[in-house]
OpenMM code with the backbone's topology and positions (N, CA, C; nanometers):
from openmm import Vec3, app, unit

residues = "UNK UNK UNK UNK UNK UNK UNK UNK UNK UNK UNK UNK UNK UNK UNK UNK UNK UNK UNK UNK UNK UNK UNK UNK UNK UNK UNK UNK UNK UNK UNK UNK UNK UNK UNK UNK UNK UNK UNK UNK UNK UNK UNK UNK UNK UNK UNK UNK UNK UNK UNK UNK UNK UNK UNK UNK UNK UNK UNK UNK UNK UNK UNK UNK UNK UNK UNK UNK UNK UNK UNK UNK UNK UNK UNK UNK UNK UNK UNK UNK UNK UNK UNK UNK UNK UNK UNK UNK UNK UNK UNK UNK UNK UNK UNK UNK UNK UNK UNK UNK UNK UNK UNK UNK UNK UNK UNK UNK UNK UNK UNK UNK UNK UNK UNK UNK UNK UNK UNK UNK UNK UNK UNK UNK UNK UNK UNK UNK UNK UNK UNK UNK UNK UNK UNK UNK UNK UNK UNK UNK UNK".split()
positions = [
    Vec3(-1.2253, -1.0629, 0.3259),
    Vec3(-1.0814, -1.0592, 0.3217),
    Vec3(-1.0313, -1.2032, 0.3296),
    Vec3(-0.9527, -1.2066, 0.2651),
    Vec3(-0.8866, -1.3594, 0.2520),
    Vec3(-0.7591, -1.3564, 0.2698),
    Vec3(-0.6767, -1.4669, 0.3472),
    Vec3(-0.5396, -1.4668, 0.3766),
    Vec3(-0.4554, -1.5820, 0.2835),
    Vec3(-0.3757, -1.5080, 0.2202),
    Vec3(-0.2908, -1.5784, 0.1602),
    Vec3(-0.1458, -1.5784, 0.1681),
    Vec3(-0.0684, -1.7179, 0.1688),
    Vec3(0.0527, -1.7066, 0.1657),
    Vec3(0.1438, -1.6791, -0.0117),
    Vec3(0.2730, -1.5976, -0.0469),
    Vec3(0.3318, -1.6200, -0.1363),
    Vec3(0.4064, -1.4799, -0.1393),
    Vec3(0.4611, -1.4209, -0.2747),
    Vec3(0.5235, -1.3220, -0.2782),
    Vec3(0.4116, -1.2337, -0.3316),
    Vec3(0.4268, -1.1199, -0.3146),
    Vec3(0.3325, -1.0459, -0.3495),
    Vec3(0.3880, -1.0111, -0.5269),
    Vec3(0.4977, -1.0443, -0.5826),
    Vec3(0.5480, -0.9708, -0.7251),
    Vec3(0.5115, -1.0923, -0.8271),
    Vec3(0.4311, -1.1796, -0.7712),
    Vec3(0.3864, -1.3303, -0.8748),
    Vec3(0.2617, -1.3204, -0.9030),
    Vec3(0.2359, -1.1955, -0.8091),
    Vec3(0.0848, -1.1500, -0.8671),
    Vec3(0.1052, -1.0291, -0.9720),
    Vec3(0.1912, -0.9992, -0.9969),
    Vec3(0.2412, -0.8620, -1.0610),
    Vec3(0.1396, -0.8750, -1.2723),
    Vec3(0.0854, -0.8310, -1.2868),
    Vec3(0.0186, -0.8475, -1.4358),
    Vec3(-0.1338, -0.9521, -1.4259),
    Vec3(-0.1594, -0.9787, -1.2784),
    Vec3(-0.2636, -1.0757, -1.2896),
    Vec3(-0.3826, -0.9948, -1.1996),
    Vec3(-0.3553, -0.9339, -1.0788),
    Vec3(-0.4682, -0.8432, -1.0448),
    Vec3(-0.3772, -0.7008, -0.9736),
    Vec3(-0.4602, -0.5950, -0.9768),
    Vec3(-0.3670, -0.4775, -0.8872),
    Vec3(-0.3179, -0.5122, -0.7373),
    Vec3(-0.2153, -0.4957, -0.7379),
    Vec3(-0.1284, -0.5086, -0.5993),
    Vec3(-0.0707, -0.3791, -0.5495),
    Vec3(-0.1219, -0.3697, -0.3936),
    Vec3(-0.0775, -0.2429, -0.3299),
    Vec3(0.0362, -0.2486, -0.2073),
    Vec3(0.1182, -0.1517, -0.2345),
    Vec3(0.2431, -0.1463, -0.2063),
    Vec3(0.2038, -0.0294, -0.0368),
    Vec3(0.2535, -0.0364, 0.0521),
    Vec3(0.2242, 0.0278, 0.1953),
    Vec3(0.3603, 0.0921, 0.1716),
    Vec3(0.3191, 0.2635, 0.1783),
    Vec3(0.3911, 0.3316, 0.2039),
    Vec3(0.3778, 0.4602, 0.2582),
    Vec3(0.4939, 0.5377, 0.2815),
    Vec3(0.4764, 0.6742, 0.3960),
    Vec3(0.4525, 0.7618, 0.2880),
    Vec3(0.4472, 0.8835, 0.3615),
    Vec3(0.3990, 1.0078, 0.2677),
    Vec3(0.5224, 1.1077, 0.2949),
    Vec3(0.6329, 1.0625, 0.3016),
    Vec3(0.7666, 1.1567, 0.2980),
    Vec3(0.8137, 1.1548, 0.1366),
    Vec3(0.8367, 1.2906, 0.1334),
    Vec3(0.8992, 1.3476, -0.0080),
    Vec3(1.0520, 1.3808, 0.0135),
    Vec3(1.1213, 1.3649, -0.0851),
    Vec3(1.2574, 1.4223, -0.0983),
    Vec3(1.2537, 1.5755, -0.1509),
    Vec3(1.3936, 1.6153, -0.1129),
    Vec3(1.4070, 1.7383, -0.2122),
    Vec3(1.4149, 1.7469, -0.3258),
    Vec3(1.3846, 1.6341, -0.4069),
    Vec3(1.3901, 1.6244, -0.5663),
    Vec3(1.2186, 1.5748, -0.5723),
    Vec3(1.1326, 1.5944, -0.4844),
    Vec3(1.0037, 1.5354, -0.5220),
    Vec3(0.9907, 1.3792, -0.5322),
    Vec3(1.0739, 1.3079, -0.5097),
    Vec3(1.0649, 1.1866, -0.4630),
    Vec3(0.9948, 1.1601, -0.3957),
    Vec3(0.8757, 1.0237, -0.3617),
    Vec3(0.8633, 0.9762, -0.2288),
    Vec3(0.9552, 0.8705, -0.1980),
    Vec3(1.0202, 0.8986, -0.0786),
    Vec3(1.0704, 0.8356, -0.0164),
    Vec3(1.0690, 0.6606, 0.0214),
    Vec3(1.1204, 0.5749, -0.0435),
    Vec3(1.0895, 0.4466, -0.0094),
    Vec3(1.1902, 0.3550, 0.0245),
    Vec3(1.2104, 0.3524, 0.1343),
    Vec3(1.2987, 0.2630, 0.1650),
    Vec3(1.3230, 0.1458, 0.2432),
    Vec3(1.2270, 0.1051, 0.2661),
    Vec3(1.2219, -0.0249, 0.2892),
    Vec3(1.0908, -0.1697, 0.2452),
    Vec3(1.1026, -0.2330, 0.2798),
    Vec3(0.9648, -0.3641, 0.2795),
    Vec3(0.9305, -0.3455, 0.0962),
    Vec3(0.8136, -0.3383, 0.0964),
    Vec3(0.7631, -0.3568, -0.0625),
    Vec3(0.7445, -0.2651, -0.1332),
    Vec3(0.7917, -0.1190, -0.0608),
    Vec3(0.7660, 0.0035, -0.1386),
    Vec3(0.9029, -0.0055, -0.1779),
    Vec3(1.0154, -0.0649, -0.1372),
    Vec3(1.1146, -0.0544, -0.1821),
    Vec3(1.1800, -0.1605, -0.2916),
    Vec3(1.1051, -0.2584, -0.2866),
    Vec3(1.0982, -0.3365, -0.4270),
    Vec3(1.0194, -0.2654, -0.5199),
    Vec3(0.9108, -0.2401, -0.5167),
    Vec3(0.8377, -0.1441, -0.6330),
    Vec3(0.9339, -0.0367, -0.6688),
    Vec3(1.0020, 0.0559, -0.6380),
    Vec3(1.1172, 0.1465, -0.6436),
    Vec3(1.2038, 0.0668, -0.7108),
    Vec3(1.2767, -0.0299, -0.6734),
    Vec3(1.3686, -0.0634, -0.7738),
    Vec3(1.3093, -0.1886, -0.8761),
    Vec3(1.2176, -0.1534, -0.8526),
    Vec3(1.1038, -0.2607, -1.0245),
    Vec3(1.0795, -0.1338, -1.1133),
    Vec3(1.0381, -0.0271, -1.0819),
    Vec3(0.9947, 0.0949, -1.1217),
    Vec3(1.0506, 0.2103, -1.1156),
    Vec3(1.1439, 0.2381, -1.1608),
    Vec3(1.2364, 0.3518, -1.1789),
    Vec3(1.1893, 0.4936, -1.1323),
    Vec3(1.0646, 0.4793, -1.2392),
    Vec3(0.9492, 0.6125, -1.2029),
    Vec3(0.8600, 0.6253, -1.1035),
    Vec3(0.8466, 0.5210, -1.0692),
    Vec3(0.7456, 0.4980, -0.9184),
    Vec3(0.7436, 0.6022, -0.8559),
    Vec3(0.8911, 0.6450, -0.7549),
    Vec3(0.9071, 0.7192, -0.6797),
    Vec3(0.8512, 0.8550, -0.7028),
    Vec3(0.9211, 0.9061, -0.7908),
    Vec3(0.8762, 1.0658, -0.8327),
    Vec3(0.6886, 1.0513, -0.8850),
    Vec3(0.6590, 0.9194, -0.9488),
    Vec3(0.4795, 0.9560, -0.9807),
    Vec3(0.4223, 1.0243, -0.8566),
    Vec3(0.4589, 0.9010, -0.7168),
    Vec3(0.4160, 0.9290, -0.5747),
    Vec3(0.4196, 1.0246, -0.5432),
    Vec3(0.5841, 1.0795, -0.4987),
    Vec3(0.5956, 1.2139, -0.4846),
    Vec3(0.5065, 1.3162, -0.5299),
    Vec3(0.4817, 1.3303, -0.6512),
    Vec3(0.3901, 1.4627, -0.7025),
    Vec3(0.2781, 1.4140, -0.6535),
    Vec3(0.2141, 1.2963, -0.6573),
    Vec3(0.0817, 1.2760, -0.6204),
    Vec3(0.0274, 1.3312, -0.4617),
    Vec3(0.2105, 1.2718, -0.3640),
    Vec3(0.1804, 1.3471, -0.2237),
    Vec3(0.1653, 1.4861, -0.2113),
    Vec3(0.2527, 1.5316, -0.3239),
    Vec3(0.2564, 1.6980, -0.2826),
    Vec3(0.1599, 1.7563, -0.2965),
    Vec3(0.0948, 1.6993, -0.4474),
    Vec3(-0.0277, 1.8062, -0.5020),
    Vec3(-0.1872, 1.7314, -0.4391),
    Vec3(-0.1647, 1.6462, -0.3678),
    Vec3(-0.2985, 1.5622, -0.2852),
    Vec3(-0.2962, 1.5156, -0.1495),
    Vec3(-0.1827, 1.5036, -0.1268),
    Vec3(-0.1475, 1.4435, 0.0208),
    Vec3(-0.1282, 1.3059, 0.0235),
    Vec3(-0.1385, 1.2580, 0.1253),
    Vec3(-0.1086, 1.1015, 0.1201),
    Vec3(-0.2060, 0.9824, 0.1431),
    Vec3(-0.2023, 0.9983, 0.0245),
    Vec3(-0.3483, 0.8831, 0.0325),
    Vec3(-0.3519, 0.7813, -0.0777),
    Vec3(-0.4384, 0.6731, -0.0861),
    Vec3(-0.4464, 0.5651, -0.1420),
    Vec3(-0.4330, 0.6368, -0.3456),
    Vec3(-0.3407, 0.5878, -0.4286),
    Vec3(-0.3915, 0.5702, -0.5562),
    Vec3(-0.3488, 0.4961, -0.6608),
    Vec3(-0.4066, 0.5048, -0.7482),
    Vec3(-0.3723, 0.3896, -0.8437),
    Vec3(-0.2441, 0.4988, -0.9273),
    Vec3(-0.1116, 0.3831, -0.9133),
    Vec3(-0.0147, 0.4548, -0.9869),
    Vec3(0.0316, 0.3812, -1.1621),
    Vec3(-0.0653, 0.2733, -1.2049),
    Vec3(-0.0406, 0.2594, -1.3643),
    Vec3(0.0610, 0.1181, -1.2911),
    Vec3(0.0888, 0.0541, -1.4353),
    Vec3(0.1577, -0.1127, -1.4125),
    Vec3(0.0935, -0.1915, -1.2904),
    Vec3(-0.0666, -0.1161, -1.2639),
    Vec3(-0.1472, -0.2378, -1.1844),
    Vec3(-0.0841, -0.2414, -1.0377),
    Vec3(-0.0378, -0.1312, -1.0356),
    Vec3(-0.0160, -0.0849, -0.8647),
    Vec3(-0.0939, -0.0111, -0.8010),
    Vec3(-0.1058, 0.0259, -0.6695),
    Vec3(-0.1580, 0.1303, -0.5741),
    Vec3(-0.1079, 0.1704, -0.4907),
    Vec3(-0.0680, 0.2862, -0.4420),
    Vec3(-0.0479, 0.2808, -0.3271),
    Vec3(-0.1003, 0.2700, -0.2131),
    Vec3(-0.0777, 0.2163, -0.0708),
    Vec3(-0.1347, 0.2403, 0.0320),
    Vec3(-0.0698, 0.2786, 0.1646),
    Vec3(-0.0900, 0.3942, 0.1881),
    Vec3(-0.0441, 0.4914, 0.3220),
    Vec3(-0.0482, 0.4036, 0.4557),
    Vec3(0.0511, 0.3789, 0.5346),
    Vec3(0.0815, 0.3149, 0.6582),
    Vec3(0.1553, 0.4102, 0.7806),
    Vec3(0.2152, 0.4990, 0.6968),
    Vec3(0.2814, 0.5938, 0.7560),
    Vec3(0.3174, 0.7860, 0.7417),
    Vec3(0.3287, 0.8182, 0.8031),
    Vec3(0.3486, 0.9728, 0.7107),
    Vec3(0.5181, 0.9651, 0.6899),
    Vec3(0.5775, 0.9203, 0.7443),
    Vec3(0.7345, 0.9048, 0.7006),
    Vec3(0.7895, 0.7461, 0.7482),
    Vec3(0.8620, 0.7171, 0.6603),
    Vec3(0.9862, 0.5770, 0.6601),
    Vec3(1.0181, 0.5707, 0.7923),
    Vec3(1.0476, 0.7251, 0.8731),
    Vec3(1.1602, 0.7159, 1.0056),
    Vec3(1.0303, 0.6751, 1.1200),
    Vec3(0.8837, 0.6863, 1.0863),
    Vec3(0.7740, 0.6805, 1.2083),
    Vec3(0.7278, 0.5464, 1.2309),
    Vec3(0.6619, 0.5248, 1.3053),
    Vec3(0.6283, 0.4030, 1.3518),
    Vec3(0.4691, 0.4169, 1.2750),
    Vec3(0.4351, 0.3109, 1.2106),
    Vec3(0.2685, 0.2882, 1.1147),
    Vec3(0.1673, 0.3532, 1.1773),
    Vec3(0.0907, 0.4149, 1.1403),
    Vec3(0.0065, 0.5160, 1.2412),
    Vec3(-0.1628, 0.3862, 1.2140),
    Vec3(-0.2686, 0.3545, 1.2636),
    Vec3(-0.3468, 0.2608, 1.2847),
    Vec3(-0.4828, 0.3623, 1.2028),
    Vec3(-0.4524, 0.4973, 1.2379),
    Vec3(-0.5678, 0.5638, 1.2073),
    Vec3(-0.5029, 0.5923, 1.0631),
    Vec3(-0.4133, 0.6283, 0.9898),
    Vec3(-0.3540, 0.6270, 0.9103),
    Vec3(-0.4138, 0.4810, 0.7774),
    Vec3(-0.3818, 0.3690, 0.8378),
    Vec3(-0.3841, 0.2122, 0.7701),
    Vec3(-0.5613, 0.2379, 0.7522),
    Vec3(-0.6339, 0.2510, 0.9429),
    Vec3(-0.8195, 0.2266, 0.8834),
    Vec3(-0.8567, 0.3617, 0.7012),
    Vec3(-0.8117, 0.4806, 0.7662),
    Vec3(-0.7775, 0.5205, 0.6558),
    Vec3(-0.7835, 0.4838, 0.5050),
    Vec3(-0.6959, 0.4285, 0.4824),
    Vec3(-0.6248, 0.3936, 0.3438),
    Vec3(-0.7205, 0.2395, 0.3163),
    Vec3(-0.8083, 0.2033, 0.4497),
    Vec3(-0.8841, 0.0626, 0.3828),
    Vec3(-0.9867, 0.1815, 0.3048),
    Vec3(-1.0324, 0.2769, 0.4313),
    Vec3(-1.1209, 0.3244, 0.3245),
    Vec3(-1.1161, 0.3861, 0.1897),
    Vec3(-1.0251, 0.4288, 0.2185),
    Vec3(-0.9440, 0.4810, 0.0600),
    Vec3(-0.9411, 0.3761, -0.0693),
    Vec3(-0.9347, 0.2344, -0.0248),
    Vec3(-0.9207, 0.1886, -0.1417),
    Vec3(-1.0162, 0.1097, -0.0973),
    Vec3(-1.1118, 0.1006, -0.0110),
    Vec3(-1.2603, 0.0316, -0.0933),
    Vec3(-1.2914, 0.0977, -0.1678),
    Vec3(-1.2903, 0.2520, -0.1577),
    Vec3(-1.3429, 0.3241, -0.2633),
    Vec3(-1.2411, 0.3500, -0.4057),
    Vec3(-1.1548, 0.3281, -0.4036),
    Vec3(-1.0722, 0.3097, -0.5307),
    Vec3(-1.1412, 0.1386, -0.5949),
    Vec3(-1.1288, 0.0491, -0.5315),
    Vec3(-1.1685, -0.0408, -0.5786),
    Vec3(-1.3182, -0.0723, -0.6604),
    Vec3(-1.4035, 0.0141, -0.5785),
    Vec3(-1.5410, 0.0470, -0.6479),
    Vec3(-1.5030, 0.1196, -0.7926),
    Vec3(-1.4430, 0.2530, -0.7660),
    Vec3(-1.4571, 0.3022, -0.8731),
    Vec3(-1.3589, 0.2123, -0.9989),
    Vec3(-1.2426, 0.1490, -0.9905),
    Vec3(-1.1887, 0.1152, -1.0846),
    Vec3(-1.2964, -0.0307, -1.1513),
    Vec3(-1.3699, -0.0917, -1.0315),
    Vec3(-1.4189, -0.2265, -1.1009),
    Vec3(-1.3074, -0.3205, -1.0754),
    Vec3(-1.2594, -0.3389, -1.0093),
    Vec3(-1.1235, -0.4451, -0.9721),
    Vec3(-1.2045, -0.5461, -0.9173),
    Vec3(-1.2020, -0.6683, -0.9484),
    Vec3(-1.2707, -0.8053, -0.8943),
    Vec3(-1.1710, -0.8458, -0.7767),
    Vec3(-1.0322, -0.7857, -0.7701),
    Vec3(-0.9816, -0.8590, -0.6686),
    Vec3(-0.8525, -0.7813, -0.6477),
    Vec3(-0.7758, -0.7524, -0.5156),
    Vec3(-0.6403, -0.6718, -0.5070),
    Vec3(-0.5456, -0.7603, -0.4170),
    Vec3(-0.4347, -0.7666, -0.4517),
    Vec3(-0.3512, -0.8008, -0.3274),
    Vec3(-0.2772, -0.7026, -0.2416),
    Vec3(-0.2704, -0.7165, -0.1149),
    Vec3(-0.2278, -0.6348, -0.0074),
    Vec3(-0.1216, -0.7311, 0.0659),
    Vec3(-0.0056, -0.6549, 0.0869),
    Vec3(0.0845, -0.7157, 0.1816),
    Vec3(-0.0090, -0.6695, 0.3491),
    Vec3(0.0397, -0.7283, 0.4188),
    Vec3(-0.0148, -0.7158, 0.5703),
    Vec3(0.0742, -0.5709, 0.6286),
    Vec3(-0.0492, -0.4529, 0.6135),
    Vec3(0.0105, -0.3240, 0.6243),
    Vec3(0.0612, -0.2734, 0.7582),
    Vec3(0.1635, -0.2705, 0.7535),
    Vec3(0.2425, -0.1982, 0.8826),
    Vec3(0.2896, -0.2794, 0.9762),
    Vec3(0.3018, -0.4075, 0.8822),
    Vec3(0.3724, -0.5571, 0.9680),
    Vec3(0.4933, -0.5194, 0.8959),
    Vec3(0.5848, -0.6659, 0.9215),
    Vec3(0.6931, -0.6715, 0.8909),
    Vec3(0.7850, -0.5782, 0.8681),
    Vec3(0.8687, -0.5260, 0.8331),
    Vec3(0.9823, -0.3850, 0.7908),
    Vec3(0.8892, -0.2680, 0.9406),
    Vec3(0.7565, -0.2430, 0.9218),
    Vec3(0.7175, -0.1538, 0.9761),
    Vec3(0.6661, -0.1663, 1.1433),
    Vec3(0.6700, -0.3007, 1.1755),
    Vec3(0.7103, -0.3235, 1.2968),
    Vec3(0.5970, -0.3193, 1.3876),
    Vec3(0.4860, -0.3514, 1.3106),
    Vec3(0.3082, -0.3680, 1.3782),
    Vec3(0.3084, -0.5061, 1.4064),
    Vec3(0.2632, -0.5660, 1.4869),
    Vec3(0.1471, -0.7232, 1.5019),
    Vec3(0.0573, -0.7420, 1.4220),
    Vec3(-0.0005, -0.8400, 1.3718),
    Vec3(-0.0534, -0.8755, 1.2617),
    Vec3(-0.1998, -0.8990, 1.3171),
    Vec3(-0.2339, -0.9613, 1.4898),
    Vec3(-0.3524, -0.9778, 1.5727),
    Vec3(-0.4109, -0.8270, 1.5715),
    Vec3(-0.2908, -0.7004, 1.5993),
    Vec3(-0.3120, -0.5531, 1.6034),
    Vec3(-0.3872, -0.4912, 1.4917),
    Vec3(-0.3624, -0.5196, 1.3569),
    Vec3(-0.4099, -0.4767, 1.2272),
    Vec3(-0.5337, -0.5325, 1.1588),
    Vec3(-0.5360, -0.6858, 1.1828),
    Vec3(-0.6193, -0.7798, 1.1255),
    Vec3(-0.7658, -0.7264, 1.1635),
    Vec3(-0.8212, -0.7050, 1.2461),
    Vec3(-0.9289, -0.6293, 1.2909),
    Vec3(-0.9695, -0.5268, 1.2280),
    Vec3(-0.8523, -0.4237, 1.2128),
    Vec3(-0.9040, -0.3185, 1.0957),
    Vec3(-0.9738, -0.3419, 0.9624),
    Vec3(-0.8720, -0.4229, 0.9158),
    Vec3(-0.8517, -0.4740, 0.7662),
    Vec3(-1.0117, -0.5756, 0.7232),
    Vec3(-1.0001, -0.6758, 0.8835),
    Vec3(-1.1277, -0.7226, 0.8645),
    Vec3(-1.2882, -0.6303, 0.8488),
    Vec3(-1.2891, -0.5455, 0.9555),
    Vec3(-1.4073, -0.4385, 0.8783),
    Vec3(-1.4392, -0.3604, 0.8207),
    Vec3(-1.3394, -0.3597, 0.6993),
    Vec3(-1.3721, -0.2955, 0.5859),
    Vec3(-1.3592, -0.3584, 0.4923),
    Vec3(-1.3277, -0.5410, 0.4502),
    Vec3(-1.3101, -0.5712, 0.3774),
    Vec3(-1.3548, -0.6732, 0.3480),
    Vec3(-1.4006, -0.7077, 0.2116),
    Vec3(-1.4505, -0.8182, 0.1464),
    Vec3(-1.3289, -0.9303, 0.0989),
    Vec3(-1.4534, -1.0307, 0.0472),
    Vec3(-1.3614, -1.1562, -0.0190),
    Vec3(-1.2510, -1.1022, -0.1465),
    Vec3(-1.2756, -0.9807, -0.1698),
    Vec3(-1.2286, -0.9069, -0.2893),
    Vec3(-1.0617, -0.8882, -0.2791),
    Vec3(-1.0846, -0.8374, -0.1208),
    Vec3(-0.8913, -0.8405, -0.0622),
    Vec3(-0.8417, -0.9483, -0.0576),
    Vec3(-0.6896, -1.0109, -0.0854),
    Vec3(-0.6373, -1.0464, -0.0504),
    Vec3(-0.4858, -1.0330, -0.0033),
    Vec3(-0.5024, -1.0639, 0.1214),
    Vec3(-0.3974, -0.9751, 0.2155),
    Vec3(-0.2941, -1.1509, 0.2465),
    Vec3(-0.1806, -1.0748, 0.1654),
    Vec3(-0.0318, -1.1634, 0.1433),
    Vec3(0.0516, -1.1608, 0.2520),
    Vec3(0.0972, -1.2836, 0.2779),
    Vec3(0.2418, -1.2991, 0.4062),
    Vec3(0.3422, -1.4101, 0.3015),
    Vec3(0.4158, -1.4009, 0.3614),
    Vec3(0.5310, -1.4934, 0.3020),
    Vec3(0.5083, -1.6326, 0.3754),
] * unit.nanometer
topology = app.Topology()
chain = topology.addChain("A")
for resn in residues:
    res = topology.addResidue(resn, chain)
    for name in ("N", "CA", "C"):
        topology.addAtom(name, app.Element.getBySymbol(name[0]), res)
């Protein structure tokens, strides 16, 4: 795992970048995104929301590749909860194994269930570190 500073949307067309988000649906099948970087992907991606949505309903909430070189990654089961830890180890494993299967040489990750979501970064880094290779790179501003 490697730490890097910048925006995470300057990587946008150069390797897959994963967006940390909850697994709350609307009554229109939406997932729910409203804040940090799931909520820039939402208003970069019109369709974003509703792909998620069906993906939560008909699979649950878990790591996937949603097309334009995104992924998602689960931090929370809803926007209104506080980042669940077993939730985040989770979703590393989820997308080492997405990452195997797609062949991705490299992903960027914002620092999941920091910032907007209101984790410590000393709290998470530990996770993130044992499951992950030089392959991650996990973004701060």
């Amino acid at each position: 795992m490697r730490d890097i500073c910048g925006n995470l949307w300057d990587f946008l067309g150069r390797t897959p970048l994963g967006i940390t988000t909850g697994g709350a649906v609307g009554p229109k099948g939406d997932c729910i995104m409203l804040r940090g970087c799931a909520r820039q992907a939402r208003d970069r991606f019109p369709s974003l929301p509703q792909k998620l949505g069906t993906l939560i309903l008909t699979r649950g909430n878990h790591v996937f590749s949603l097309g334009d070189g995104i992924f998602s990654f689960p931090v929370e089961n809803s926007p209104f909860e506080f980042p669940d830890l077993r939730l985040i180890e989770r979703s590393c494993q989820e997308l080492l194994a997405l990452v195997a299967a797609q062949g991705w040489p490299e992903v960027v990750l914002p620092r999941p269930g920091c910032g907007t979501g209101g984790l410590e970064w000393p709290t998470v880094r530990p996770l993130l570190e044992s499951c992950f290779d030089d392959r991650f790179l996990i973004i701060s501003l």
